[in-house]
C-alpha positions as CSV (number, residue, x, y, z in Angstrom):
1,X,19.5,49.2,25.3
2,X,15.9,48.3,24.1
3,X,16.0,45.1,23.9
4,X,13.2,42.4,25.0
5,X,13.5,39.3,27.0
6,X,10.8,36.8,26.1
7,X,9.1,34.3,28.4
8,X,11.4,31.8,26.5
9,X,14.7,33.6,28.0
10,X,15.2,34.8,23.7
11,X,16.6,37.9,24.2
12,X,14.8,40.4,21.0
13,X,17.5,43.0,19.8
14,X,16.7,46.7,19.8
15,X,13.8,47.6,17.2
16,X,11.3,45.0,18.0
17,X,7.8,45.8,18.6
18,X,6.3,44.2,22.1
19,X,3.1,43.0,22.2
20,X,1.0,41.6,24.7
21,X,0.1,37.9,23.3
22,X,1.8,35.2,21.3
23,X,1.5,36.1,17.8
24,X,0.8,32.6,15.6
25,X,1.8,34.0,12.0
26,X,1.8,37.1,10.0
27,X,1.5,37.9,6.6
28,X,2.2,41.6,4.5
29,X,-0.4,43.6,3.3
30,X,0.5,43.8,-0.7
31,X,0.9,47.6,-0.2
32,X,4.0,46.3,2.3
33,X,2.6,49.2,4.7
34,X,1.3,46.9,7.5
35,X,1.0,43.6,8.7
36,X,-1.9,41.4,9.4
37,X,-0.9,39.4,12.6
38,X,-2.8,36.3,14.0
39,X,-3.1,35.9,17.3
40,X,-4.4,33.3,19.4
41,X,-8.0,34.8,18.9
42,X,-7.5,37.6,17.4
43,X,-6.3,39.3,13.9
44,X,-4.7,42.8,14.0
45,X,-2.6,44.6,12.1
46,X,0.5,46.2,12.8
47,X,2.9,49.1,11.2
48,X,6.3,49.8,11.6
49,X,5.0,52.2,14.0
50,X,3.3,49.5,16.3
51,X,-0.5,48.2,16.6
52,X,-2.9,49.9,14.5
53,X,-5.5,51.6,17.0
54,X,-8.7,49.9,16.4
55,X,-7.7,47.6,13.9
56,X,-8.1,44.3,16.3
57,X,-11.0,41.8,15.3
58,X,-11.9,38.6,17.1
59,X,-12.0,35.3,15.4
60,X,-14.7,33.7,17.8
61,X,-12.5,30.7,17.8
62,X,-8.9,29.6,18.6
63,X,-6.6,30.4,15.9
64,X,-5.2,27.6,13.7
65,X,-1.4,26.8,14.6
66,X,-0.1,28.3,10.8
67,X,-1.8,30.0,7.9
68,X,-2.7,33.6,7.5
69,X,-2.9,35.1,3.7
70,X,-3.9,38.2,2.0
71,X,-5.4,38.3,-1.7
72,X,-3.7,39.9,-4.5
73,X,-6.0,42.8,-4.3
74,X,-5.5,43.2,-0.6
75,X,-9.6,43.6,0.1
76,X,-9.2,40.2,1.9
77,X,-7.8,38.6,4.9
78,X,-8.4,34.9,5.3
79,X,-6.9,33.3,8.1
80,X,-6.9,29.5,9.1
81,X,-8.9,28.3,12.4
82,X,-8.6,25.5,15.0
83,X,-12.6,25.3,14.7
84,X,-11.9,23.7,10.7
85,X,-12.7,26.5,8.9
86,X,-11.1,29.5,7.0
87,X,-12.2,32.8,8.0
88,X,-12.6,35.7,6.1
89,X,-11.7,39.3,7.3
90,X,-12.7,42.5,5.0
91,X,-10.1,45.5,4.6
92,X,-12.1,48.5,3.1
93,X,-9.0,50.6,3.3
94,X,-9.9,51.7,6.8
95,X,-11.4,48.8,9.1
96,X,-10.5,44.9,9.0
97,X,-14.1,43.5,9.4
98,X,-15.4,39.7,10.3
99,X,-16.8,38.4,6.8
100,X,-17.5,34.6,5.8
101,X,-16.5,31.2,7.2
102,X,-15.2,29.2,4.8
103,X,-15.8,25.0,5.0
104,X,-12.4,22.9,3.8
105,X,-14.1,19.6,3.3
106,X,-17.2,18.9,1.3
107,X,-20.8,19.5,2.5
108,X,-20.7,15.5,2.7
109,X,-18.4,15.0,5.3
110,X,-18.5,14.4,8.8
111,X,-18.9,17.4,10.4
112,X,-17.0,15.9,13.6
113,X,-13.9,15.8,11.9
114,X,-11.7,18.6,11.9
115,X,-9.2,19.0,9.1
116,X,-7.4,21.1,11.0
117,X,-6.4,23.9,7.9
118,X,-3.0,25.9,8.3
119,X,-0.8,27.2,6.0
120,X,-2.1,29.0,2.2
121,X,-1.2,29.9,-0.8
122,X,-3.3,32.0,-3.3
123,X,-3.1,32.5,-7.3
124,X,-2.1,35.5,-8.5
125,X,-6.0,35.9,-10.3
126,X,-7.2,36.0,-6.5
127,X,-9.8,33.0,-7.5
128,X,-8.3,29.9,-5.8
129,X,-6.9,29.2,-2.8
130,X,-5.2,26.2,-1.3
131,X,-4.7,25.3,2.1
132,X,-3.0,22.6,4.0
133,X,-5.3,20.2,6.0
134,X,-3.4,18.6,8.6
135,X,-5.4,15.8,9.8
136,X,-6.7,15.0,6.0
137,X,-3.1,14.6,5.2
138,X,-4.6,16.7,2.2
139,X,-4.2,20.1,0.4
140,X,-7.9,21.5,0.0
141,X,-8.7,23.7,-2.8
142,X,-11.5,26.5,-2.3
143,X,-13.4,28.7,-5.6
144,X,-13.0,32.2,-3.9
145,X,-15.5,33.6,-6.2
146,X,-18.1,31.4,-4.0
147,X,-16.1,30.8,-0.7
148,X,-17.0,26.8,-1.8
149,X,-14.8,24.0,-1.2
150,X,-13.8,22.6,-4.4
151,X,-11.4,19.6,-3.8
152,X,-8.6,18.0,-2.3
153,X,-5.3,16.3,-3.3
154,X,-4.1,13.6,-0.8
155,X,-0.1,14.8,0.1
156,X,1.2,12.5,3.1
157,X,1.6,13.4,7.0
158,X,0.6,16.5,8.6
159,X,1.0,19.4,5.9
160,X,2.1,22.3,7.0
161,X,2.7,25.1,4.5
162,X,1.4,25.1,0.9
163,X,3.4,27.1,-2.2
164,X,2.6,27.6,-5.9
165,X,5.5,27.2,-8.6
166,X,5.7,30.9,-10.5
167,X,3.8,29.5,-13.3
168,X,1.0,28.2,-10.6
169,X,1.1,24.7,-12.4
170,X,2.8,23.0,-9.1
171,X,1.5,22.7,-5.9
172,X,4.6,22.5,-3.0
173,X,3.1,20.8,-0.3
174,X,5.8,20.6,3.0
175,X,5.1,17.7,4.8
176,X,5.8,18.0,8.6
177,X,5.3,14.2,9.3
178,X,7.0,12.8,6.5
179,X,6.3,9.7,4.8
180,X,3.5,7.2,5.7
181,X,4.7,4.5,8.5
182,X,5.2,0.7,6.5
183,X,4.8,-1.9,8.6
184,X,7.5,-2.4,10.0
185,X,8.6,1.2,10.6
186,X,8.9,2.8,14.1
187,X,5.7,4.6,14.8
188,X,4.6,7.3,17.6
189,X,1.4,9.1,18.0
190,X,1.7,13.0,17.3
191,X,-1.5,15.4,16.8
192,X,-3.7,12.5,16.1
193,X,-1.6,10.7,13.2
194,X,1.1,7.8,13.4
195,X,4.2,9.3,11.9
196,X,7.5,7.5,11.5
197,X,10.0,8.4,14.5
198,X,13.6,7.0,15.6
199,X,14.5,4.7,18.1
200,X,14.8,7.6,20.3
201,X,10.7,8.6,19.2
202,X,11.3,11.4,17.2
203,X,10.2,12.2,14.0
204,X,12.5,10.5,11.2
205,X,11.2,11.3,7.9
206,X,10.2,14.9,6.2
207,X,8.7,14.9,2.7
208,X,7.8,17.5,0.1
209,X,4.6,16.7,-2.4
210,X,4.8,18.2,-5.6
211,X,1.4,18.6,-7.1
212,X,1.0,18.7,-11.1
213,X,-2.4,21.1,-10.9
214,X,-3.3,20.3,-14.6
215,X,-2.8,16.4,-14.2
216,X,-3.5,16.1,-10.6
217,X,-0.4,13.7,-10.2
218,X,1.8,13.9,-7.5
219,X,5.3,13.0,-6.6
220,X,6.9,12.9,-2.7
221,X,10.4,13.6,-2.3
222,X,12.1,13.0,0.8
223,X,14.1,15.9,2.5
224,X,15.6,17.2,5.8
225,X,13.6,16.6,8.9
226,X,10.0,18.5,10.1
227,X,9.8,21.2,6.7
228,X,7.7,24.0,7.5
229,X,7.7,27.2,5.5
230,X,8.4,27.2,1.6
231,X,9.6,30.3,-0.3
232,X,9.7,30.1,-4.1
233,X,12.0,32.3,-6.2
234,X,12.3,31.4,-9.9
235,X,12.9,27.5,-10.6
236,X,14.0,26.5,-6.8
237,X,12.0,26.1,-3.6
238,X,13.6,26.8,-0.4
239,X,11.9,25.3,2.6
240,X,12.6,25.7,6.5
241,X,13.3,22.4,8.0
């Protein structure tokens, strides 16, 4: 009947387009006619009417494990990597191209420490964007006027996915490792950070941080386990847990 049976035994109902990798994350082109898709190393895009021919471009590095965005304008691509960097894809209407790599730390740091970026979100101006470092257990921001990294805001462990508020005055910061252990909290090692786990040594704690741009302050609320993705609509956030 069409349908797909995945290397996980998911069976995918009529209508779905096969490809030949693991796609990582997707995001819409703002004309809603295609799809950028990262893959593992690659970008592509992708219609309703399958892969764009030609349209593939290597990222010369492992893709990060979230975080794919286009600008406002659609004219750029940026697209989070496992090296520690953001990197920048040109559309020209025609061809997706390899542009910049974008730091997410300061020139000061120590370039042997990975922040490990994932997931975005952009302002509606197309200036600023703000990505989720994992391993800082930080949201960087980044001027995209000079592809320079600006700042961060400490949130608490392992961010995942980054949303403005519709007036772009509140950062939502989902936090897949929840709170920071106390002392006498459980505590088991997951990529590279001490979160707080069960008696069974799974995680037991998932936090949102909600960023005041203007004042910098931030509040943590605690929430359902492991939040991922964030949608905003209006005054509410809805987040995938």
């Amino acid at each position: 009947d069409g349908a797909v049976i995945v290397s996980s035994g998911q069976r995918v109902e009529a209508g779905a387009i096969p490809l030949e990798m693991r796609p990582i994350d997707m995001a819409m082109h703002p004309t809603g006619k295609f799809a950028a898709i990262l893959g593992q190393k690659t970008v592509f895009l992708l219609s309703s009417e399958g892969v764009i021919p030609d349209s593939t471009v290597p990222l010369m590095t492992g893709a990060a494990y979230h975080g794919i965005k286009w600008t406002p304008d659609g004219k750029r691509c940026l697209v989070s990597t496992e090296a520690g960097t953001v990197r920048e894809l040109l559309w020209d209407g025609s061809m997706l191209t390899a542009g910049a790599k974008i730091a997410c730390a300061p020139e000061s740091a120590d370039p042997k420490k990975n922040p490990r970026p994932g997931g975005m979100a952009i302002t509606r101006d197309g200036k600023k964007l703000f990505v989720a470092l994992c391993d800082a257990n930080a949201v960087g921001e980044i001027d995209l006027t000079s592809n320079k990294f600006v700042r961060s805001y400490p949130v608490q462990m392992l961010p995942f996915a980054v949303a403005l508020s519709e007036d772009e005055k509140t950062l939502i910061v989902s936090n897949w490792g929840g709170r920071q252990p106390k002392g006498d909290d459980d505590k088991a090692e997951t990529a590279g950070a001490l979160i707080v786990v069960d008696p069974r040594g799974a995680p037991d704690s998932g936090t949102v941080s909600l960023i005041d741009l203007p004042s910098g302050k931030t509040v943590h609320r605690e929430i359902v386990l492991q939040p991922t993705e964030i949608a905003v609509r209006g005054e509410k956030a809805y987040i995938a847990c």
